[in-house]
C-alpha positions in Angstrom: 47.8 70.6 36.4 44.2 72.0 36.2 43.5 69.9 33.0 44.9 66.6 34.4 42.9 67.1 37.8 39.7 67.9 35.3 40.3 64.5 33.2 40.5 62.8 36.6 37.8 63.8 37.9 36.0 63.5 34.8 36.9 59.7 34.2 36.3 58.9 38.1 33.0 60.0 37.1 32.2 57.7 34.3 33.8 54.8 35.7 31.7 55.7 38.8 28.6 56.1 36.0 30.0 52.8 34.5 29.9 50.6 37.8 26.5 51.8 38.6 25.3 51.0 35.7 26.7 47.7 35.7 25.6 47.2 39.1 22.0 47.9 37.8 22.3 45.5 34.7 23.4 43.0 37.4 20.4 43.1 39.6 18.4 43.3 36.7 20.0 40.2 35.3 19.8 38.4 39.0 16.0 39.5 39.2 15.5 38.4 35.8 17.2 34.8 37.2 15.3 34.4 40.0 12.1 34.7 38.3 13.4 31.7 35.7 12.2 28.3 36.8 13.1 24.8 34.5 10.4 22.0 34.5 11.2 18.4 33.3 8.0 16.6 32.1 4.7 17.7 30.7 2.7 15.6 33.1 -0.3 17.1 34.2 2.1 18.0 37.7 4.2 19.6 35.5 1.5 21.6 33.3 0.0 22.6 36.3 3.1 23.7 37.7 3.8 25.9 34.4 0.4 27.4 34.5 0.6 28.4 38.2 4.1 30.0 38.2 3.5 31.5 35.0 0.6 33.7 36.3 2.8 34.7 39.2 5.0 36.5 36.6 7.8 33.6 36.3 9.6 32.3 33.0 9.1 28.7 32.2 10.4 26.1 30.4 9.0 22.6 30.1 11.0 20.2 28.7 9.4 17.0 27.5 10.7 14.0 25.5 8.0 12.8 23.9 5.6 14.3 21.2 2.3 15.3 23.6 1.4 16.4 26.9 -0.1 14.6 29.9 1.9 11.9 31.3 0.0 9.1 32.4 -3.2 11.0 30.8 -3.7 9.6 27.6 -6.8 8.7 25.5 -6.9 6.2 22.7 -9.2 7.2 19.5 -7.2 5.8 16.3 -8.5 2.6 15.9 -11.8 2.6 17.9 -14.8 3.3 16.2 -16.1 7.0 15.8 -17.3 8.0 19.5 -15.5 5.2 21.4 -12.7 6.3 23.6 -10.3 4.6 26.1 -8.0 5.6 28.7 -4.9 3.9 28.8 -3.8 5.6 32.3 -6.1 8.1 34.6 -9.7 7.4 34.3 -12.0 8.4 37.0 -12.7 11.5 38.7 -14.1 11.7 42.1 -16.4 14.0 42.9 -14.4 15.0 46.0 -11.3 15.7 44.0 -11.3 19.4 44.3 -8.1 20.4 42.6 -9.2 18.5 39.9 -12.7 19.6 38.9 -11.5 23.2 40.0 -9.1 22.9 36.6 -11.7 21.3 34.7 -14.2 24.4 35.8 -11.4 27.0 34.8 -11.0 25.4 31.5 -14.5 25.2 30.6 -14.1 21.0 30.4 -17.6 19.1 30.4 -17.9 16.1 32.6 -20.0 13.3 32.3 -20.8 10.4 34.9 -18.8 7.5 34.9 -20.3 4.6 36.6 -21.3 1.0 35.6 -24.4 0.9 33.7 -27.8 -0.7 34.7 -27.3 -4.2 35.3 -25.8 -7.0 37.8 -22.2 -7.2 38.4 -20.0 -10.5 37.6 -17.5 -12.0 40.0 -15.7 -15.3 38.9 -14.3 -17.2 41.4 -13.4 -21.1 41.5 -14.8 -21.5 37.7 -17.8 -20.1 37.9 -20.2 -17.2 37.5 -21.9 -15.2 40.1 -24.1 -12.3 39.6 -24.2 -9.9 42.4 -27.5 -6.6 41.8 -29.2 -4.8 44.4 -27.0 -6.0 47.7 -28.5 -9.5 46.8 -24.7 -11.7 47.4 -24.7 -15.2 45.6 -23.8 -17.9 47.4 -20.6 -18.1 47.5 -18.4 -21.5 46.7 -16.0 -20.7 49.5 -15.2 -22.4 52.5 -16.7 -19.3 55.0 -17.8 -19.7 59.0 -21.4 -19.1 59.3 -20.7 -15.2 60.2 -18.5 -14.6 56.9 -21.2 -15.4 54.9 -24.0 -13.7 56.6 -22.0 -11.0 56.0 -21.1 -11.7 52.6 -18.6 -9.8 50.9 -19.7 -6.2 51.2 -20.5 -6.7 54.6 -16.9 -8.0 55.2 -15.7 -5.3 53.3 -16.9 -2.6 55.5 -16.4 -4.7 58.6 -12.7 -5.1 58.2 -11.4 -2.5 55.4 -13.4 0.6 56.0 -13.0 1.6 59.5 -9.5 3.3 58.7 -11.1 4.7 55.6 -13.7 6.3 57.4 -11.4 7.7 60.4 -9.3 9.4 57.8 -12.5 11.3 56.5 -12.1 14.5 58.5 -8.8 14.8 56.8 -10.5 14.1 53.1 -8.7 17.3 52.2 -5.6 17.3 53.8 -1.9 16.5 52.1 -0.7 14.4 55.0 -1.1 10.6 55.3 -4.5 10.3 57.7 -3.1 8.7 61.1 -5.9 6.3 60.7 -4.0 5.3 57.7 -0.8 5.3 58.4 -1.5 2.9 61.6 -2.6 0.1 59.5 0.5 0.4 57.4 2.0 -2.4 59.0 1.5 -5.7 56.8 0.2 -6.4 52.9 -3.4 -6.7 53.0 -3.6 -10.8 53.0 -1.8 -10.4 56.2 -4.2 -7.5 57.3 -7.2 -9.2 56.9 -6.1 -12.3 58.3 -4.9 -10.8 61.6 -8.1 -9.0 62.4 -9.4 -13.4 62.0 -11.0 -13.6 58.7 -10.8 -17.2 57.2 -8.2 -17.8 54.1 -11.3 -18.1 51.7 -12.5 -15.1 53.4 -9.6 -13.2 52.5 -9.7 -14.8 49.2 -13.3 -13.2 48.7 -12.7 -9.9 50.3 -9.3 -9.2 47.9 -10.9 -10.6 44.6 -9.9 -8.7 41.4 -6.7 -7.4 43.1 -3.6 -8.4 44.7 -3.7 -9.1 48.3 0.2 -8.9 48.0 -0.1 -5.0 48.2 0.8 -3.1 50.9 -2.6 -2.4 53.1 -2.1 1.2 54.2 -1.6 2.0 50.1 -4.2 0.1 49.7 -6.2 2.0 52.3 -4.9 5.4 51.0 -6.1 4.5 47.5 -9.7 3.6 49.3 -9.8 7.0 51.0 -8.3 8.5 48.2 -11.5 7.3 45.9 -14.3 8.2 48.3 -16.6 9.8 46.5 -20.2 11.9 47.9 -22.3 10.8 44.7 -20.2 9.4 41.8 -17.1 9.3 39.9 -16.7 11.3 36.5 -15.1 11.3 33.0 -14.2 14.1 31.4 -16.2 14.0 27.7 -14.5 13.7 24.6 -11.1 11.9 27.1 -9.6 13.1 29.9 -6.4 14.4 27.8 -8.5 17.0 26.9 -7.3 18.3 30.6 -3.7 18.3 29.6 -3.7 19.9 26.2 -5.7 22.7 28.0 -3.1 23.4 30.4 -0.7 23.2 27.5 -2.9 25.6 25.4 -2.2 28.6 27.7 1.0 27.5 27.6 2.1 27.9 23.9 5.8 28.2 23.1 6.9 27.6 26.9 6.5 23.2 26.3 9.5 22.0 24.1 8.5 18.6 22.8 11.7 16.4 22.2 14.0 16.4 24.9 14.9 13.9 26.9 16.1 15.1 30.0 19.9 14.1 31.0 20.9 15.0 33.8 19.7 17.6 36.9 22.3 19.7 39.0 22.7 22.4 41.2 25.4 24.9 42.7 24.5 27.5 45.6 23.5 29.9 43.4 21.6 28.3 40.5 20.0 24.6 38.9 20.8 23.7 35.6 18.6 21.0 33.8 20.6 18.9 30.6 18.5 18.0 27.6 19.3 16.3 24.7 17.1 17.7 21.6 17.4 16.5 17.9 20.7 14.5 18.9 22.4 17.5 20.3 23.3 18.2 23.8 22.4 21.5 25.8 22.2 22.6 29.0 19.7 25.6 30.6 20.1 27.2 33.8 18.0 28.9 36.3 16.9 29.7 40.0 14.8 26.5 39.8 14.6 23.2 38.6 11.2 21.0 39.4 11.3 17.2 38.3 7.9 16.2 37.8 9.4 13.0 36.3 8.6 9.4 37.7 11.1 8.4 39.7 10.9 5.0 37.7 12.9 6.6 35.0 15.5 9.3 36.9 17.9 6.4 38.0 21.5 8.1 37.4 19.9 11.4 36.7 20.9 13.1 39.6 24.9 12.5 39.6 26.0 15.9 40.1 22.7 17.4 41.6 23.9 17.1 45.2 20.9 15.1 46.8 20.5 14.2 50.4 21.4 10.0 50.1 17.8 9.4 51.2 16.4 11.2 48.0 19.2 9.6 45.9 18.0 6.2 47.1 14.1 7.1 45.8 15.5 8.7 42.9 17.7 5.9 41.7 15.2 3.0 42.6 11.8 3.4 43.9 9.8 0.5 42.8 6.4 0.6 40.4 3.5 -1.5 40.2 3.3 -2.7 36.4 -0.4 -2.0 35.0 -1.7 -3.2 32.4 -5.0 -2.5 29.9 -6.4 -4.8 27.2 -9.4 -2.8 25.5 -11.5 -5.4 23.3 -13.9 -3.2 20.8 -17.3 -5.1 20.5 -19.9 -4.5 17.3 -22.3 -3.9 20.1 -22.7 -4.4 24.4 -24.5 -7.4 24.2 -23.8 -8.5 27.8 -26.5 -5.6 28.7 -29.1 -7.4 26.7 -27.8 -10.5 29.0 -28.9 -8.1 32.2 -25.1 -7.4 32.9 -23.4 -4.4 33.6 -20.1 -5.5 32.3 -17.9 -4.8 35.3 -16.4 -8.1 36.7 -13.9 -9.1 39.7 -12.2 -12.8 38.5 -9.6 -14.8 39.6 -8.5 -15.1 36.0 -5.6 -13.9 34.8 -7.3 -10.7 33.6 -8.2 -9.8 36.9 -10.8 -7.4 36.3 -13.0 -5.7 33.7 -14.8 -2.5 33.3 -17.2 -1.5 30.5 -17.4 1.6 28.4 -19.6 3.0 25.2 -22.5 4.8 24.8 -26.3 4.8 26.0 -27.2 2.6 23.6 -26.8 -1.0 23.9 -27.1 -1.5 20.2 -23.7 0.6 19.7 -20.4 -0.3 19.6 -18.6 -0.6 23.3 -15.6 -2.0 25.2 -14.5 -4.4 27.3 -11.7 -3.6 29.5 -9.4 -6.0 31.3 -7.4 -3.8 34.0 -4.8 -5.1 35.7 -2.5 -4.2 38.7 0.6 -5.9 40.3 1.7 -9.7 39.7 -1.0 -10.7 37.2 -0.3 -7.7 35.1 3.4 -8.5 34.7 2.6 -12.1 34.1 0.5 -10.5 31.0 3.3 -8.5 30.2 5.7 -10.7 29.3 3.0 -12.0 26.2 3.3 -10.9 22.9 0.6 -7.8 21.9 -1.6 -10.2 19.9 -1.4 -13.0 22.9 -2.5 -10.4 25.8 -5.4 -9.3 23.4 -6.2 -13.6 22.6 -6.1 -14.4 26.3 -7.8 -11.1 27.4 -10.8 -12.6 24.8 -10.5 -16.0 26.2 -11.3 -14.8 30.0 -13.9 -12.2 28.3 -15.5 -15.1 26.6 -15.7 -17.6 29.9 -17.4 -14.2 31.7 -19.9 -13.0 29.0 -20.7 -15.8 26.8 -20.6 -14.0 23.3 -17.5 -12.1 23.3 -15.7 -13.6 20.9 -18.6 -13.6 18.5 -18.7 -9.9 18.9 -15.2 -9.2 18.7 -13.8 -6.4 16.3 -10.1 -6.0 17.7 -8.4 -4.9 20.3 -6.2 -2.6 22.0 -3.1 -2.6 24.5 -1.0 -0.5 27.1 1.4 -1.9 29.2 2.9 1.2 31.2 5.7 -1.1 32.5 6.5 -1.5 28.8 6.1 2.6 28.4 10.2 3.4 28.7 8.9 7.1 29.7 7.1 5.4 32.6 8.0 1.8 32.8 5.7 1.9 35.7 2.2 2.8 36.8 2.3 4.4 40.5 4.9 3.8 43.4 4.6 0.4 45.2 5.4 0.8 48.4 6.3 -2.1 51.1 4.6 -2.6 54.5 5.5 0.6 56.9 6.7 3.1 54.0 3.9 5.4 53.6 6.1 8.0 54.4 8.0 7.7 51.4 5.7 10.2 50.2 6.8 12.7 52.3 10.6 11.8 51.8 9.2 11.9 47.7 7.8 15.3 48.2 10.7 16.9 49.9 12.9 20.0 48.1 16.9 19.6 47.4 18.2 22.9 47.3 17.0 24.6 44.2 15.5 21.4 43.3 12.0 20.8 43.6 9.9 17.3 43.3 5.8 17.5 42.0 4.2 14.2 40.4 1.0 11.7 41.9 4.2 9.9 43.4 5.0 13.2 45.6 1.1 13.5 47.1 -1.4 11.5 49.7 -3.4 11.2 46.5 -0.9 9.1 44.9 -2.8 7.3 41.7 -4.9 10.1 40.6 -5.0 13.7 38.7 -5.7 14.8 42.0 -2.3 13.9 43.6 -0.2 15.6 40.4 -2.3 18.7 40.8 -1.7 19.5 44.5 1.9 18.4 44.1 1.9 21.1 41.5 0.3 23.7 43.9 2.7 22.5 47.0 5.7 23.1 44.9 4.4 26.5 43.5 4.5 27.3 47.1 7.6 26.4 47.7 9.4 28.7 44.9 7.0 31.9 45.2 7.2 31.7 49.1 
């Protein structure tokens, strides 16, 4: 009797030991959980997003299906002669863009100006030329009342399109939509301008080099989104340097490779599915952030239990198409012509920037950017055909161009099937999509320029990042 009570006793006490210890591997193992956050996309949102949690003590994953880091960051050297660089998606840098130059600073990134160099800017209009330098406006071949052109086209400019964006500028720092903003969201901006009683030919001049089909509060957004206290930047050497920073300090947590699947969630975890080298897995954890476009999550999100409003923007959020057409010239010879190289058109390439070095005797480009209807029209052109009637327009603006031509380059993010877009396109009345974009699902969380009031930019990916960081570690 004594030696069965003792065996009792004694195996009520290991089973006792047994549970607790048990009990303790389970809250270690449920710790250990909800410290483990999943992130689909090595975007710059998702980088930052990586980099941030990380340093709160958190284990990440990034999962990312192609071969490099950065999204819609991406810098074109093969091909381009030594020195000459060109960015196929994020350019500029305001100098107001805090989030940004705050990663650039921590990463030890140089800067270097980016502006149009010395010299008059070109507008084409109608057939012909016009130079515009120093405030001095040509004379327009528009149909314009006496007052629209005395004030010409800057002066309408700031008449009838910056009012809202100067309003919003005791908010230049906040993530919400400026009121100012969102109360012009009401029309496209053809319609805009022409209710406040500017003349169709007014309009025409006011909108030229862009689509006056767009929305006018995005529009707006983008124009307070781009204000700037001295000038815009580049980052020297390409702005992807900023990206494969952020995925330096984070070596071993990025897998390269997987295409994401599908995203779901129960009450107590999210589970992201990846296929990698043809095979099929699926990872779990306490979090889940989709820093993916929603251009590309259509049918992602089948068993992830969204609200229907988030499964409408996930499944088919529209996308401007944007396209660039870089043409490398031997040297910049429209500065020797007294031009700077930038040039707003009614041509089918819309706009052009310039870029190369100090010198005009060096090699430089000419870029044809384009946004919207004109960019799809180039779209559906062969490679070789966008680059021959990107040299056409070049060669009506800056007599020369074709002489100087070496070769060119394209990017068609429409065409990209990681992106097949360029940034949300929003109707009349829907800036708060953003908002609705933003929003968490349970365990799942949303970063990406598409989620932010800085929708566009580096900017908007990096406070998405932060906002989302906040949400998790809260």
């Amino acid at each position: 009797m004594e030696r069965n009570s003792l065996l009792r006793a004694y195996n009520l006490r290991m089973m006792n030991r047994r549970q607790f210890l048990g009990a303790l591997a389970a809250a270690s193992a449920s710790g250990q959980s909800s410290k483990r956050v999943l992130i689909a996309g090595a975007g710059v949102a998702g980088l930052c997003c990586a980099h941030e949690l990380t340093r709160r003590g958190y284990d990440v994953t990034v999962f990312e299906g192609r071969a490099r880091p950065g999204g819609r960051i991406e810098t074109l050297r093969e091909g381009l002669a030594p020195g000459v660089t060109a960015e196929t998606g994020a350019t500029r840098i305001p100098d107001t863009h805090h989030f940004t130059l705050g990663y650039v600073r921590e990463f030890g990134l140089s800067l270097e100006p980016f502006h149009a160099p010395d010299g008059a800017d070109l507008f084409h209009i109608r057939g012909k030329n016009l130079t515009f330098q120093n405030g001095k406006e040509p004379d327009w071949p528009l149909d314009l009342s006496a007052e629209e052109r005395k004030l010409g086209r800057l002066g309408l400019t700031r008449r009838y399109l910056l009012p809202p964006v100067e309003a919003a500028r005791p908010e230049a720092r906040s993530p919400r939509v400026p009121p100012a903003i969102s109360a012009a969201d009401r029309t496209d901006l053809e319609g805009y301008l022409s209710g406040q009683g500017l003349s169709r030919d007014a309009v025409e001049l006011v909108t030229l080099g862009f689509s006056p089909t767009i929305s006018a509060g995005q529009m707006l957004l983008v124009e307070a989104s781009s204000e700037v206290r001295d000038t815009f930047y580049h980052i020297r050497g390409g702005n992807d340097l900023l990206p494969a920073a952020f995925a330096r300090r984070l070596a071993g947590k990025i897998h390269y490779g997987c295409r994401v699947l599908a995203f779901t969630q129960d009450d107590s975890q999210a589970s992201l599915v990846v296929e990698r080298g043809g095979e099929r897995e699926t990872h779990h954890a306490s979090h889940v952030i989709c820093t993916l476009p929603f251009s590309v999550t259509r049918g992602l999100f089948e068993g992830a239990r969204l609200s229907p409003q988030k499964r409408k923007l996930t499944d088919g959020l529209p996308y401007f198409a944007m396209s660039k057409v870089f043409l490398q010239m031997r040297e910049q010879f429209w500065r020797k012509q007294g031009l700077s190289g930038f040039a707003f058109t009614d041509l089918l390439s819309e706009r052009f920037w310039s870029l190369g070095p100090a010198q005009a005797s060096q090699r430089g480009l000419l870029l044809s950017y384009l946004i919207g209807p004109k960019a799809e029209r180039l779209d559906a052109l062969a490679d070789t055909e966008r680059v021959r009637a990107t040299l056409e327009d070049a060669e009506r603006l800056f007599p020369g161009a074709r002489a100087h031509f070496e070769g060119g380059r394209v990017k068609s993010w429409a065409a990209d099937a990681w992106q097949k877009g360029a940034t949300i396109r929003l109707p009349p009345g829907q800036l708060g999509v953003l908002a609705q974009c933003a929003s968490p699902e349970g365990r799942l969380h949303f970063a990406g320029e598409h989620t932010s009031r800085w929708s566009g930019w580096i900017q908007g990916s990096l406070e998405s990042a932060q906002r989302v960081v906040r949400e998790i570690s809260a």
